[in-house]
Rosetta silent file (secondary structure, phi, psi, omega in degrees, C-alpha in Angstrom):
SEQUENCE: XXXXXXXXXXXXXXXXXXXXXXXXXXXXXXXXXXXXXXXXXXXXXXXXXXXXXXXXXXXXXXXXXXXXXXXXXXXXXXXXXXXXXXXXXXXXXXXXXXXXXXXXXXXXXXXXXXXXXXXXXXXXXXXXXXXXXXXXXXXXXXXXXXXXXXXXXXXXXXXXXXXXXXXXXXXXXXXXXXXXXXXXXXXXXXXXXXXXXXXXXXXXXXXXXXXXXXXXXXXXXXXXXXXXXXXXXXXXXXX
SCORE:     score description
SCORE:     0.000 S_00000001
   1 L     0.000  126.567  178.271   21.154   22.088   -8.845 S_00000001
   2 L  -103.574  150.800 -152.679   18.582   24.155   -7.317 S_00000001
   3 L   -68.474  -17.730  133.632   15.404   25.570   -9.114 S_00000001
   4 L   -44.626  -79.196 -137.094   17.450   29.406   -8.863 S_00000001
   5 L   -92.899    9.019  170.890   20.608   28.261  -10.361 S_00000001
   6 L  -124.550    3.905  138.072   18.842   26.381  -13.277 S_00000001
   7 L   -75.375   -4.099 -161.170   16.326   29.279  -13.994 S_00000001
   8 L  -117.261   17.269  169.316   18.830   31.905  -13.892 S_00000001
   9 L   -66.637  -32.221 -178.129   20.509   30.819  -17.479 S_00000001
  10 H   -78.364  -11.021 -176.433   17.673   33.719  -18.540 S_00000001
  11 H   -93.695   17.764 -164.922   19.051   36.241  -16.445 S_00000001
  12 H  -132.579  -20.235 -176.129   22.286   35.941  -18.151 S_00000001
  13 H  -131.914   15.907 -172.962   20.662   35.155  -21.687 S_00000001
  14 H   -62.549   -3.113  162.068   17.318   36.743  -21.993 S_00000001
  15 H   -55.855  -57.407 -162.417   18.600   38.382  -25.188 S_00000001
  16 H   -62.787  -44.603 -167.318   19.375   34.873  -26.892 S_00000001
  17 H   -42.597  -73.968 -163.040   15.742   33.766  -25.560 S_00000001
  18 H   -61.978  -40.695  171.881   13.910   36.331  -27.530 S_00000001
  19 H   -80.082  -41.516 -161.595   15.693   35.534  -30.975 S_00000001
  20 H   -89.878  -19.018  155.782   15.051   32.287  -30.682 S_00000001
  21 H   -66.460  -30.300 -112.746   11.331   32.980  -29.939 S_00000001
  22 H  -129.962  -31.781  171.027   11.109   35.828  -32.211 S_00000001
  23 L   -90.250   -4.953 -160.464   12.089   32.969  -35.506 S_00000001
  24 L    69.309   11.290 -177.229    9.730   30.685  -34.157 S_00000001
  25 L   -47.711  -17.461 -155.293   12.036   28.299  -33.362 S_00000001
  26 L  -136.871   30.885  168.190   10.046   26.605  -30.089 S_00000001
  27 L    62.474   19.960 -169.768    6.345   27.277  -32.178 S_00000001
  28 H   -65.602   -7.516  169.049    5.357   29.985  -30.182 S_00000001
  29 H   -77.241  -30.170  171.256    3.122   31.251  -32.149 S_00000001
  30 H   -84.698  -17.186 -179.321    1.336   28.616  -32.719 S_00000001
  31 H   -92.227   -4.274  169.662    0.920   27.372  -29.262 S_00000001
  32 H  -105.851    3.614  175.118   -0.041   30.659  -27.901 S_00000001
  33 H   -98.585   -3.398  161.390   -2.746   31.043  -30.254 S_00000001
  34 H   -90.078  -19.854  178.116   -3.915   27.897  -28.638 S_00000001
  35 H  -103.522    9.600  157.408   -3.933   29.494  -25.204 S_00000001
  36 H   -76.769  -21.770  163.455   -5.289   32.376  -26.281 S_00000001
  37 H   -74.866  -48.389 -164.538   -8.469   30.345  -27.499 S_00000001
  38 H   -81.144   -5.522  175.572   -8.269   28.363  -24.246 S_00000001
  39 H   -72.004  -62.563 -162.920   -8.303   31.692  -21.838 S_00000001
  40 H   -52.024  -17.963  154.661  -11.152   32.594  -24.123 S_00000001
  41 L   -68.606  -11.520  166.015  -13.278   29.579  -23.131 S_00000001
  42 L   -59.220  173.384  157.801  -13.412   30.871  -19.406 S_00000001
  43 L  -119.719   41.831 -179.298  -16.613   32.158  -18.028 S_00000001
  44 L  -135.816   -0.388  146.958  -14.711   34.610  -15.756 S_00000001
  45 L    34.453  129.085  128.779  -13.753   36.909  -18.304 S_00000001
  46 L    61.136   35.214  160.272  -12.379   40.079  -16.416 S_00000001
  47 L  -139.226  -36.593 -132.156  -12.822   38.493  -12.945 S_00000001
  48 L   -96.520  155.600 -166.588  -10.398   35.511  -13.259 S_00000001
  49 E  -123.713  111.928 -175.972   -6.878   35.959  -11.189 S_00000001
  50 E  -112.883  116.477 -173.972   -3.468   34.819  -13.461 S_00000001
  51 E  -106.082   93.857  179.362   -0.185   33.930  -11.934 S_00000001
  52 E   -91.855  110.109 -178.254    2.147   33.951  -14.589 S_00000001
  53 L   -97.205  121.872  177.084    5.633   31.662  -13.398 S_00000001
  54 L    64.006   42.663 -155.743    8.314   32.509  -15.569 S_00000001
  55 L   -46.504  -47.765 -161.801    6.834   35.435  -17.200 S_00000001
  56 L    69.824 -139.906  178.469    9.698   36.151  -19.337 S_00000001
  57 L   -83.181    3.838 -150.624    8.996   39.552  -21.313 S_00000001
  58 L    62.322  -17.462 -164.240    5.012   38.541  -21.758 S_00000001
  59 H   -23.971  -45.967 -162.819    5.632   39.178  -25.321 S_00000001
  60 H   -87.832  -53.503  165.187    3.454   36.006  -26.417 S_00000001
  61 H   -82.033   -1.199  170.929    0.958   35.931  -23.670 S_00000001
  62 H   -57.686  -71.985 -152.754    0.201   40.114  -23.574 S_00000001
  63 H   -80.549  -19.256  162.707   -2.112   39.668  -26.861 S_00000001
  64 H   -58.554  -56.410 -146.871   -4.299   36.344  -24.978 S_00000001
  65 H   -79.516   -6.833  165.413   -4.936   38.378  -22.231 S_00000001
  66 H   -67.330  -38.204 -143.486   -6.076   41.662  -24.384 S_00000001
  67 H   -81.327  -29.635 -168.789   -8.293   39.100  -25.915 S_00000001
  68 L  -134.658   69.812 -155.966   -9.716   37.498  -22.347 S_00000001
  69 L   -70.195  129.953  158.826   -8.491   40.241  -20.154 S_00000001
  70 L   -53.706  166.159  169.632   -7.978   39.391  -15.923 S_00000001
  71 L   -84.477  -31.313 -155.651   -8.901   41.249  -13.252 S_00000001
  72 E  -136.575   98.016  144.021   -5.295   40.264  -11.796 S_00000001
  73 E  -133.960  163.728 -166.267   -2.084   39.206  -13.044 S_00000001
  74 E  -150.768  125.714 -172.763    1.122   38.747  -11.556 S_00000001
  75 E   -96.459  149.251 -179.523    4.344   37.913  -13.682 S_00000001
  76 E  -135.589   94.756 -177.324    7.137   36.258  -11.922 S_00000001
  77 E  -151.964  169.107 -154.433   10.571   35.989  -13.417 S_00000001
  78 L  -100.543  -10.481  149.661   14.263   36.034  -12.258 S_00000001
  79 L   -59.655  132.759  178.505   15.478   38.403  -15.414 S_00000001
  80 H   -77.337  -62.932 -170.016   15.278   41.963  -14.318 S_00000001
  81 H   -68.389  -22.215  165.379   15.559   42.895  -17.811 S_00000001
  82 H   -45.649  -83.931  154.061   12.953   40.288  -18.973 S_00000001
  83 H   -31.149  -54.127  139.746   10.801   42.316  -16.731 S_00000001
  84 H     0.220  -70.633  168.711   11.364   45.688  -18.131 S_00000001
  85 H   -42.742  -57.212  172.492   10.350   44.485  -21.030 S_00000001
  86 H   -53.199  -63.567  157.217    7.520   43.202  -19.889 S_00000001
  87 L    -8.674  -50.010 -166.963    6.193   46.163  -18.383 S_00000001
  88 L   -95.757   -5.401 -169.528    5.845   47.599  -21.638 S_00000001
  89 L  -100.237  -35.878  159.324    4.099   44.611  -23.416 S_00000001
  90 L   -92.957   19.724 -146.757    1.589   44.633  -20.562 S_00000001
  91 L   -79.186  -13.831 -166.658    1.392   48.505  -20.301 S_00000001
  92 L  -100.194   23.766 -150.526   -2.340   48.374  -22.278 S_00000001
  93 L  -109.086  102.520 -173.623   -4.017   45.145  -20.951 S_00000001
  94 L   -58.054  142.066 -153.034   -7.346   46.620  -20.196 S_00000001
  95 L    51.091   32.485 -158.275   -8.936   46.890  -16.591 S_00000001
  96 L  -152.829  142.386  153.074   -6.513   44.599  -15.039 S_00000001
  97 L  -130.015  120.384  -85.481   -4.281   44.782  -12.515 S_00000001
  98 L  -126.111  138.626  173.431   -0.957   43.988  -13.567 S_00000001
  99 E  -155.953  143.279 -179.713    2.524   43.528  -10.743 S_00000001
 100 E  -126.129  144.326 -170.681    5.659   41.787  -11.954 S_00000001
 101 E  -131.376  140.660 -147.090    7.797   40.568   -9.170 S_00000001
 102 E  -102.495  104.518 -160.613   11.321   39.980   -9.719 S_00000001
 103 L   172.320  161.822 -169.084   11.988   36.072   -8.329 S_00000001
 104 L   -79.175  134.409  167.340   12.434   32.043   -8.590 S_00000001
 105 H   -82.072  -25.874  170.061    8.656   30.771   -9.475 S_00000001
 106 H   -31.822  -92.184  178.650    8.973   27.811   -7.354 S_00000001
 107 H   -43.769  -30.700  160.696    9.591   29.946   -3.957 S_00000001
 108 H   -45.553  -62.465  175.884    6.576   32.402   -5.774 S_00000001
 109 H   -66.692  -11.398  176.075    4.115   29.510   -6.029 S_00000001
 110 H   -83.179  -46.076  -97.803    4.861   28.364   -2.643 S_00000001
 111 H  -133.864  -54.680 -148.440    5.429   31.311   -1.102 S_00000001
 112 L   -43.517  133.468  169.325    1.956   33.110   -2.866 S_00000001
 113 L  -112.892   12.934  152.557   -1.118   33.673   -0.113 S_00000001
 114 L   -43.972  160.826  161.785   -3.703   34.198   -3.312 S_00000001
 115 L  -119.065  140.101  178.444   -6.029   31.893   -4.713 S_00000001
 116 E  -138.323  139.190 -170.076   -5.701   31.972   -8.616 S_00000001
 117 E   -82.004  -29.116  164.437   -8.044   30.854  -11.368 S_00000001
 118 E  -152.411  131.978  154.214   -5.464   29.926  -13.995 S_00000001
 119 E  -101.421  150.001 -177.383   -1.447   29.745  -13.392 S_00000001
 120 E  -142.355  124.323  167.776    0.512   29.849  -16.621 S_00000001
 121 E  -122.378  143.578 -157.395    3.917   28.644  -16.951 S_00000001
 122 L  -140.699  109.436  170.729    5.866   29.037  -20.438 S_00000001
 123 L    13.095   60.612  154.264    8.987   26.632  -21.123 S_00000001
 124 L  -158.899   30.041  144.977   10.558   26.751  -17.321 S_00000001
 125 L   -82.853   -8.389  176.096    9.424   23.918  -15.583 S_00000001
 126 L   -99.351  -26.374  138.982   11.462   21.670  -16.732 S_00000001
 127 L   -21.788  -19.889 -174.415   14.332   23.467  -15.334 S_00000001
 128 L   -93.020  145.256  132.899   13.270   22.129  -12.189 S_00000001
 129 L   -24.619  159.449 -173.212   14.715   18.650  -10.602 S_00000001
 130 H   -67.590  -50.830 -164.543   12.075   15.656  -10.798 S_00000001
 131 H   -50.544  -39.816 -158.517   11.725   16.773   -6.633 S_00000001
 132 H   -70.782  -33.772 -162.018   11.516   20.463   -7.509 S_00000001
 133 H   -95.312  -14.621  166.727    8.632   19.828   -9.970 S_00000001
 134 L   -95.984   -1.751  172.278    6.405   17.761   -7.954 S_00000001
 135 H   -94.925  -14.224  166.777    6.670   20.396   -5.219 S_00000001
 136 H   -72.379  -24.247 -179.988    5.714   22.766   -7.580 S_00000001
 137 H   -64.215  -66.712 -169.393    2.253   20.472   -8.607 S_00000001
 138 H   -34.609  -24.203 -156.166    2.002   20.483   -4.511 S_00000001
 139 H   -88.582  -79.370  171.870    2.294   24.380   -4.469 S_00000001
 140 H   -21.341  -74.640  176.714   -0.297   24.854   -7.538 S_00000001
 141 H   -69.491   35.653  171.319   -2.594   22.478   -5.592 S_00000001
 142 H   -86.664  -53.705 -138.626   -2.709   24.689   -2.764 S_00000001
 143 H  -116.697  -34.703  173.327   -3.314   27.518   -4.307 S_00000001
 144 E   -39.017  131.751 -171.006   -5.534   26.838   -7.399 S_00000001
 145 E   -79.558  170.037 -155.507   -9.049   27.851   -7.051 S_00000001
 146 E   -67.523  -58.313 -152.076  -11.981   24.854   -7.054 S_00000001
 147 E  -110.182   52.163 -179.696  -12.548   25.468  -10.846 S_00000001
 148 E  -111.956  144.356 -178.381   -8.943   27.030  -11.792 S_00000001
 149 E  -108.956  155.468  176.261   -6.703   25.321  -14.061 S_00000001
 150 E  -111.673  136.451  175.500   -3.119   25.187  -14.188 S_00000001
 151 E  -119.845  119.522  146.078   -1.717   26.008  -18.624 S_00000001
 152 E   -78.668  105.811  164.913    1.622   24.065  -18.883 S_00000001
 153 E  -107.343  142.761  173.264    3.665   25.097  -21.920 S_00000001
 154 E   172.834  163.818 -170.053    6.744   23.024  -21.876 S_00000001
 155 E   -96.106  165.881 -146.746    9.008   20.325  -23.880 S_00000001
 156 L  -147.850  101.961  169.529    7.884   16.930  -22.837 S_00000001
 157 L   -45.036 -132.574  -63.208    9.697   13.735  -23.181 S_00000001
 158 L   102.333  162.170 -175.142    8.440   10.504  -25.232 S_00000001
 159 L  -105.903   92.353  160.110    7.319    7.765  -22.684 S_00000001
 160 L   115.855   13.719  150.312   10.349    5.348  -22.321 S_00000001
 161 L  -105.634  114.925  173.931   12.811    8.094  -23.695 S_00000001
 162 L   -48.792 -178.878  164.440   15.602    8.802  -22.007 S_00000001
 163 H   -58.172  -39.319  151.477   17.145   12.074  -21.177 S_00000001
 164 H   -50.285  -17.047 -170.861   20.078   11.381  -23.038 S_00000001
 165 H   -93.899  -72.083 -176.209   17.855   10.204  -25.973 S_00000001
 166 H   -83.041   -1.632  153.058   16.079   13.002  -26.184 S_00000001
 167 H   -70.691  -62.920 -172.401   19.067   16.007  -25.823 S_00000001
 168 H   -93.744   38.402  113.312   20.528   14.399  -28.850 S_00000001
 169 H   -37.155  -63.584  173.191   17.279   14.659  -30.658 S_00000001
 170 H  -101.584   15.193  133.087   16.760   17.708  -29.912 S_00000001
 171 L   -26.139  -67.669 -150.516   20.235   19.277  -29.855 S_00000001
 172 H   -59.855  -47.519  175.364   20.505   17.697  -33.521 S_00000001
 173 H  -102.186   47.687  153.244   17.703   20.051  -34.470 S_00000001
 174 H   -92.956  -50.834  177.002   18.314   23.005  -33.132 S_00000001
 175 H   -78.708    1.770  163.779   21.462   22.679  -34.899 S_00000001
 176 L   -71.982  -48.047 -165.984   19.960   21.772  -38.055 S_00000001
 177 L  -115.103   -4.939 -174.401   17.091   24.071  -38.013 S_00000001
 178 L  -110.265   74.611 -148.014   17.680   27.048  -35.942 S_00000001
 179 L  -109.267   49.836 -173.475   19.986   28.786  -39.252 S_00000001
 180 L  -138.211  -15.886 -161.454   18.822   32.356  -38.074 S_00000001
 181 L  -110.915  128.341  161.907   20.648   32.331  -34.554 S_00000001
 182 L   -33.558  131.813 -178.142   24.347   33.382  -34.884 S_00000001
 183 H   -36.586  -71.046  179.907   26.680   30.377  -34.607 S_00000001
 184 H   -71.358  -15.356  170.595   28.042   31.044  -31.332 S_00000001
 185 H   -73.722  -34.593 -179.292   24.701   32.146  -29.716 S_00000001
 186 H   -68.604  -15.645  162.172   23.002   28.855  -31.193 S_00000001
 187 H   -77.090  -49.569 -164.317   26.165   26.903  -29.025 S_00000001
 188 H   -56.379  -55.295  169.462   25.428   28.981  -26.126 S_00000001
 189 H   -45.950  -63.445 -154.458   21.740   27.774  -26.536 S_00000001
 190 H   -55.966  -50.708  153.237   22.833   24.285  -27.214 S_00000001
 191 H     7.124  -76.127 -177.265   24.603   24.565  -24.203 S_00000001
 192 H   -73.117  -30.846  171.035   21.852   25.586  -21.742 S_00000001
 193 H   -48.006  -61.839 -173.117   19.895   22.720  -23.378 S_00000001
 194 H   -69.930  -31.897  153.672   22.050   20.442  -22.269 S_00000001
 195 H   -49.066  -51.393 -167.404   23.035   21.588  -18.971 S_00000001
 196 H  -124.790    3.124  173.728   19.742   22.553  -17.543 S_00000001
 197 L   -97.617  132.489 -171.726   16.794   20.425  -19.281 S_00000001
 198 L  -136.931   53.751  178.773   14.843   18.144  -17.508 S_00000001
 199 L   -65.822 -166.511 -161.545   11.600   17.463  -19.086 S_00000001
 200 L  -157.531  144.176  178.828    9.299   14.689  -17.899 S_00000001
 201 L   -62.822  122.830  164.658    7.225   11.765  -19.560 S_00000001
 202 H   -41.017  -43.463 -173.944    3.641   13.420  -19.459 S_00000001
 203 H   -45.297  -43.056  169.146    2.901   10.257  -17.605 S_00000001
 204 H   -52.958  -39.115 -170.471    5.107   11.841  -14.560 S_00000001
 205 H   -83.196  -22.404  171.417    3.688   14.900  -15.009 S_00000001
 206 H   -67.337  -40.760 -162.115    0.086   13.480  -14.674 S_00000001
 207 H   -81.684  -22.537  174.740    1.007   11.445  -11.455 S_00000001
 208 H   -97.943  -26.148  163.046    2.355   14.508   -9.421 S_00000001
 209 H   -45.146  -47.293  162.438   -0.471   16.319  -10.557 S_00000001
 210 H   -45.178  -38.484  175.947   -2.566   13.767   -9.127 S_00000001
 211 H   -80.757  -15.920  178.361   -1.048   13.695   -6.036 S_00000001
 212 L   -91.185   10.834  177.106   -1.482   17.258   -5.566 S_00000001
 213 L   121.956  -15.260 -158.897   -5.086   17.316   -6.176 S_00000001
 214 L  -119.740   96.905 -170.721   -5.094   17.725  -10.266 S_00000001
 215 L  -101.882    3.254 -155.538   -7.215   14.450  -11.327 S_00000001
 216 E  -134.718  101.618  173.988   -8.335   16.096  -14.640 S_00000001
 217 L  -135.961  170.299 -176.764   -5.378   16.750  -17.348 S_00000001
 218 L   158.259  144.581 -159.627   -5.049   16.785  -21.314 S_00000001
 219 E   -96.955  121.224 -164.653   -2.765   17.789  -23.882 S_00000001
 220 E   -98.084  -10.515  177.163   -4.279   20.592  -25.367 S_00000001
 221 E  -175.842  136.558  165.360   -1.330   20.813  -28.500 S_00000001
 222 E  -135.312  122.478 -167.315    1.621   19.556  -29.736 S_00000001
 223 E  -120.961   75.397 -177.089    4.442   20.522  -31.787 S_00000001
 224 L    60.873 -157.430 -157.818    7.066   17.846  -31.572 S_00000001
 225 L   -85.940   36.649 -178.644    8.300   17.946  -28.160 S_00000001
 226 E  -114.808  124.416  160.790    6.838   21.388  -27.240 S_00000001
 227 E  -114.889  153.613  165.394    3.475   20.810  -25.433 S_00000001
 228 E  -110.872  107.258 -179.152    0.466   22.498  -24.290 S_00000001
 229 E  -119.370  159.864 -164.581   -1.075   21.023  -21.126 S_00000001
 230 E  -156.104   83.370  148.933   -4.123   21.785  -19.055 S_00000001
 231 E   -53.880  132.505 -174.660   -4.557   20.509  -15.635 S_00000001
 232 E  -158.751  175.641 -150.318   -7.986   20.803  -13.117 S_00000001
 233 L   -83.214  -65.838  171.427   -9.138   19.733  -10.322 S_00000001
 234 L  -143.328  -14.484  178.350  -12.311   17.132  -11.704 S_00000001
 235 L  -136.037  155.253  177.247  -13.218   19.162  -14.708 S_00000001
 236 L  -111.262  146.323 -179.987  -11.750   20.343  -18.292 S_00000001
 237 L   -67.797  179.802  143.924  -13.554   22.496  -21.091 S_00000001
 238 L  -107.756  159.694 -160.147  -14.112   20.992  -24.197 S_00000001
 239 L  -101.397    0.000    0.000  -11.581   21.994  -26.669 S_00000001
């Protein structure tokens, strides 16, 4: 499966996404009001450059970035309509200037000839293969500025649980607990769960950071297996 054909379940469901964000099903609310406090902790304020991987609509991260506004960001995602969206969720984000590019973030982060002060990814790295996702650390440690951090949002296995372990974990509550999404959309979901998720024991995720360059990490929140992580080069705020 290549890092296209397992990101592009949003360009076919970006509808489905957004109700299940919209109940709070995957905490977003609470986890973006942790990176909007951790943006806010920059000292680059309205200089700092943000490479947003898997933008989605912005809907969640639009109100961080009024709060700690860039000079630069650039949304990346393979829904067209996603984008759209976006557009209008970023149309106010003061001084900054804002380009959404329609594309796989892997080949984006790779691809990119910027330097950027924070990349932010939001539950689509673990769409990527084990291979896909340590070439993605490599790309991010390329391109990350001395004192830029890479913000990880993403589900996160148990250390010594399988994959199989942890689908029917979480399968079983999504169908238990997600009563607000229409029967057959909440299959469709299960569906794509099952099909295209590939988290990773933080411990994995620390070791390809490491090899790419990112000796400094820490789990900045957690809400059952949805994490907030925050990778750097030798140093971390305090939180």
């Amino acid at each position: 499966m290549t890092s296209a054909e397992s990101t592009a379940i949003f360009t076919r469901s970006w509808s489905l996404y957004d109700l299940i964000t919209e109940h709070n099903y995957m905490f977003h609310q609470e986890i973006y009001a942790g990176v909007g406090r951790l943006l806010s902790l920059r000292e680059d304020t309205e200089r700092y450059r943000l490479l947003d991987l898997g933008c989605g609509n912005a809907r969640y991260l639009a109100p961080c970035l009024r709060q700690s506004p860039p000079a630069l960001y650039e949304g990346v995602d393979l829904s067209e309509a996603a984008l759209i969206e976006a557009r209008g969720y970023l149309a106010d984000l003061p001084g900054s200037a804002v380009t959404l590019t329609q594309g796989d973030l892997l080949e984006a982060v790779e691809a990119t000839g910027k330097t950027w002060d924070v990349i932010f990814t939001g539950f689509a790295v673990h769409h990527l293969s084990s291979a896909d996702k340590a070439r993605f650390f490599q790309a991010v440690g390329r391109c990350l500025a001395e004192n830029g951090w890479l913000v990880l949002v993403d589900v996160v296995r148990e250390e010594n649980q399988s994959r199989e372990d942890y689908l029917d974990g979480y399968l079983k509550c999504m169908r238990d607990t997600w009563i607000k999404v229409p029967p057959d959309q909440l299959e469709e979901a299960c569906t794509h769960v099952h099909d295209h998720d590939y988290p990773e024991y933080f411990s994995t995720l620390q070791e390809m950071a490491a090899a790419a360059g990112l000796q400094a990490n820490r789990i900045v929140n957690q809400y059952g297996q949805h994490h907030t992580l925050l990778f750097a080069r030798s140093f971390l705020p305090e939180i």
